[in-house]
N, C-alpha and C positions, 0 to 999 in steps of 0.2 A: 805515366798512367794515362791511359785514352781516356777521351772527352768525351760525356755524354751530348749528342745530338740537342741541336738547338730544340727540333722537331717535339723532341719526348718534353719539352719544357711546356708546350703550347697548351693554355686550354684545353681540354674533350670532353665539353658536357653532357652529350648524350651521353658515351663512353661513362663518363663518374654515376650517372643518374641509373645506368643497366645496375653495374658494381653495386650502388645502393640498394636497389632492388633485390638481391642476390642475394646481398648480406642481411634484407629485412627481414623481420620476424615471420614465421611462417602464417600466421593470421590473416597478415596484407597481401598474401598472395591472390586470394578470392578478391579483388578490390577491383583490379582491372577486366576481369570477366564480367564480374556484375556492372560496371559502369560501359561496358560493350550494351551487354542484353539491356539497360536502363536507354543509353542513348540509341541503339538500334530501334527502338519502341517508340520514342518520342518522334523520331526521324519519320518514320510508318507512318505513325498517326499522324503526323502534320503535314507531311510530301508525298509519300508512297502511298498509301490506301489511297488517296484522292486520285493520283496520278494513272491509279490502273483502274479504278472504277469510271473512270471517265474513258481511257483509254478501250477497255476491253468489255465491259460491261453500261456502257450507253446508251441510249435509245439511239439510234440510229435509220436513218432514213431509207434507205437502200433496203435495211433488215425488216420493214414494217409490211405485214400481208394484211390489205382487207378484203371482205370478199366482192367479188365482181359485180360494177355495177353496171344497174341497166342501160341500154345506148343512149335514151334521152338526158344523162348526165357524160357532161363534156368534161368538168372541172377535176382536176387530180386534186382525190381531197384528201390523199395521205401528204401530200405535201405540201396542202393549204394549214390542214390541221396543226403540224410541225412547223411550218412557220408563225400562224399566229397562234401558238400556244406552250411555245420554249421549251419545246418537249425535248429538243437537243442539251438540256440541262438536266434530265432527268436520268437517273439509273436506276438499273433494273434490279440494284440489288438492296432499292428500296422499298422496303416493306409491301407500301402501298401503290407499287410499280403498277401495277395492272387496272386499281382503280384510278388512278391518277389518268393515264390511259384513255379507260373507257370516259370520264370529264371530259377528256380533250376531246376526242370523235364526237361525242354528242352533241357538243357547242356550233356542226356543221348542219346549216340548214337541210342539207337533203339526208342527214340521217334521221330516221326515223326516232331508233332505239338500237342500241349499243345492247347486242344478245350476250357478247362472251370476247374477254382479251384473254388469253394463252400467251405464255414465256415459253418458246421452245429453246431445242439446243441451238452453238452458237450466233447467242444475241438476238434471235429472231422473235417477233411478234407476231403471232394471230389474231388480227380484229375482229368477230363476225358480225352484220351489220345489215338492217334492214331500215332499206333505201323507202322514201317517202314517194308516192307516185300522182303526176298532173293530171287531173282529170279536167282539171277545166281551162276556161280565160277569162277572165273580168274584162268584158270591153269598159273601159273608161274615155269621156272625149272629155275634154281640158276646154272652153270656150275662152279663153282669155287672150289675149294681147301679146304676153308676153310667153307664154308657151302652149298653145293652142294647139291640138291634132285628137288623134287617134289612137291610144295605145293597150294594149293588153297585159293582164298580168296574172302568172301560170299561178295555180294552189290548187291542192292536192284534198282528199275527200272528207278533212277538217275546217278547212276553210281556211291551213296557213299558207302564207305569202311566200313562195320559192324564188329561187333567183330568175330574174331574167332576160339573162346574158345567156342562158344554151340555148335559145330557142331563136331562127329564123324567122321574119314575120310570115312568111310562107307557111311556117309549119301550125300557127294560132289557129289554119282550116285544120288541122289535123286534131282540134278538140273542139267539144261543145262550149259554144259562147254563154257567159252570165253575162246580164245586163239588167242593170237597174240603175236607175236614175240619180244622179247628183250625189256618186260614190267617186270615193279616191281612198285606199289605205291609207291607213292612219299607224298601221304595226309596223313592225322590221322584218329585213329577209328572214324566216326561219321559224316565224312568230306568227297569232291572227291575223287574216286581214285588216278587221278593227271594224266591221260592218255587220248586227247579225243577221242582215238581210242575204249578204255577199254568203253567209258560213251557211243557213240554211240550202239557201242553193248548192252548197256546195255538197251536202250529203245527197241533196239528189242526185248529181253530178257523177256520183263515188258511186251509184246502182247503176244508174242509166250510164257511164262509161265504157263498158265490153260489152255494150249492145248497140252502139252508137250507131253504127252504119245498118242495122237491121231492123231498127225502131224510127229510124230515121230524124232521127233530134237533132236539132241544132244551135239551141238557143234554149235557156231557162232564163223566166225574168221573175219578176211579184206582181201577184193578182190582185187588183186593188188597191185602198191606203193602206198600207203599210203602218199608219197609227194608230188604226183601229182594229187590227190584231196582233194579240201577244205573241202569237207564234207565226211568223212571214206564211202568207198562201202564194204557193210555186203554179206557175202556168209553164209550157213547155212551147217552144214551136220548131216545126217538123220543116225538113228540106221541101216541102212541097206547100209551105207557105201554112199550115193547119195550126192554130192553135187550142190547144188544149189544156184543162182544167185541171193542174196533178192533186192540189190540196196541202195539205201540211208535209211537212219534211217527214223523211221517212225515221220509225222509233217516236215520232212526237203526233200521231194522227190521233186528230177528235175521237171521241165515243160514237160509234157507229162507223165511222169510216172507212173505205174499205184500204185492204193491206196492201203494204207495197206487191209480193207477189200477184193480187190478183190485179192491181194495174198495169204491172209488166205484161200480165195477158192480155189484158184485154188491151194494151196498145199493141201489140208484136202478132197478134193475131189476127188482124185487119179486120177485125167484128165493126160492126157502126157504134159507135160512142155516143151514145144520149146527149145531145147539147153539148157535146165537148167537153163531158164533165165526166173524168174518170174516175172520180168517186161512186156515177153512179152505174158503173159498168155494169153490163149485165150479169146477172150471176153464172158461175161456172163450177166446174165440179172439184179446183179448187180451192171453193169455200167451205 
């Protein structure tokens, strides 16, 4: 009689454990399906959803539009924003993707206001974005020892403090100077000056800016002590060495005083100004 094979004598535990399966009650056959779909799930949840939300659904820097700003800003501030705001950690299939977003834009000095974020199709963002604009320079001189000179510093027709790093000192003639005495910020980039002598001038600054070269201004400073009024009195002086009397910031003018409009007249119309005092401009038939 022939010998059975060493081979067929050998262990085969998978082989025995199929067999058992086979032979199992038909109940235990659902066991393995379900314990597929149960560990498929858990897998997803703790490696795959992460993996593709990150992957395919991330903010991304490349995908981010905002809209265009004007030439007097140098700095890329979709890629200033995303580096200092870890927006590379964010997805977009986070609920509050878009306000999350608009926080981040905001926190950049030259944004004004964050109009609208949009999720469009693949992964791309729409920022829309109204840019903060320089109307002025704070001359400041430094008298000290250790760092003494000359410098200017850009803010816009609030009176906050912008960066400045885009500006050439070449380009400080291309705005109307503030100058008031024994001022330095005291804010941060993006924030008040810290002066409300420096902020009042600045709202004149913010009217008298797109008339600049036709009004001929070049300088606002404060009329007077400055302690003994509550609301700073603006004088202006003109390329031609003239200075004149504007009176309170514009939006804050005494009882009686006349309006910002009819000063803008009566400077830009080369009428004679009474004492140099635009308050008490002649009257015109825009009163």
């Amino acid at each position: 009689m022939a010998m059975k094979s060493n081979r067929e004598d050998r262990p085969r535990p998978i082989r025995d454990m199929i067999r058992r399966l086979i032979v199992a009650p038909a109940s235990l056959s659902f066991i393995w399906p379900v314990l597929l779909i149960v560990g498929g799930y858990v897998a997803w949840d703790r490696w795959g959803a992460e993996h593709v939300a990150n992957k395919f659904y991330g903010v991304q820097l490349e995908n981010i539009q905002v809209t265009e700003p004007p030439g007097y800003i140098r700095t890329d501030i979709p890629g200033t924003v995303f580096r200092d705001t870890a927006l590379d950690q964010l997805s977009l299939l986070d609920v509050q993707a878009t306000a999350k977003i608009a926080s981040a834009f905001a926190t950049h000095p030259w944004v004004n206001r964050v109009i609208s974020v949009r999720k469009l199709p693949g992964g791309k963002v729409d920022v829309h974005l109204e840019y903060r604009r320089p109307v002025a320079m704070v001359h400041v001189f430094k008298p000290n020892q250790a760092d003494s000179g000359s410098y200017f510093f850009p803010i816009d027709g609030t009176g906050t403090l912008l960066p400045t790093t885009e500006f050439a000192q070449s380009e400080t003639l291309d705005y109307i100077h503030i100058e008031v005495p024994d001022v330095y910020p005291t804010g941060v980039v993006g924030g008040p000056f810290g002066d409300v002598r420096v902020e009042a001038a600045a709202r004149l600054a913010g009217v008298l800016s797109p008339v600049r070269e036709q009004a001929k201004v070049r300088a606002i400073g404060v009329h007077g002590d400055a302690r003994q009024n509550v609301v700073p009195q603006l004088e202006i002086t003109t390329t031609d060495n003239r200075r004149l009397f504007w009176g309170s910031p514009p939006g804050l003018e005494e009882g009686g005083e006349r309006t910002v409009e009819m000063k803008l007249h009566a400077l830009m119309s080369g009428e004679e100004i009474t004492n140099g005092d635009l308050r008490l401009a002649k009257r015109t038939r825009l009163e």
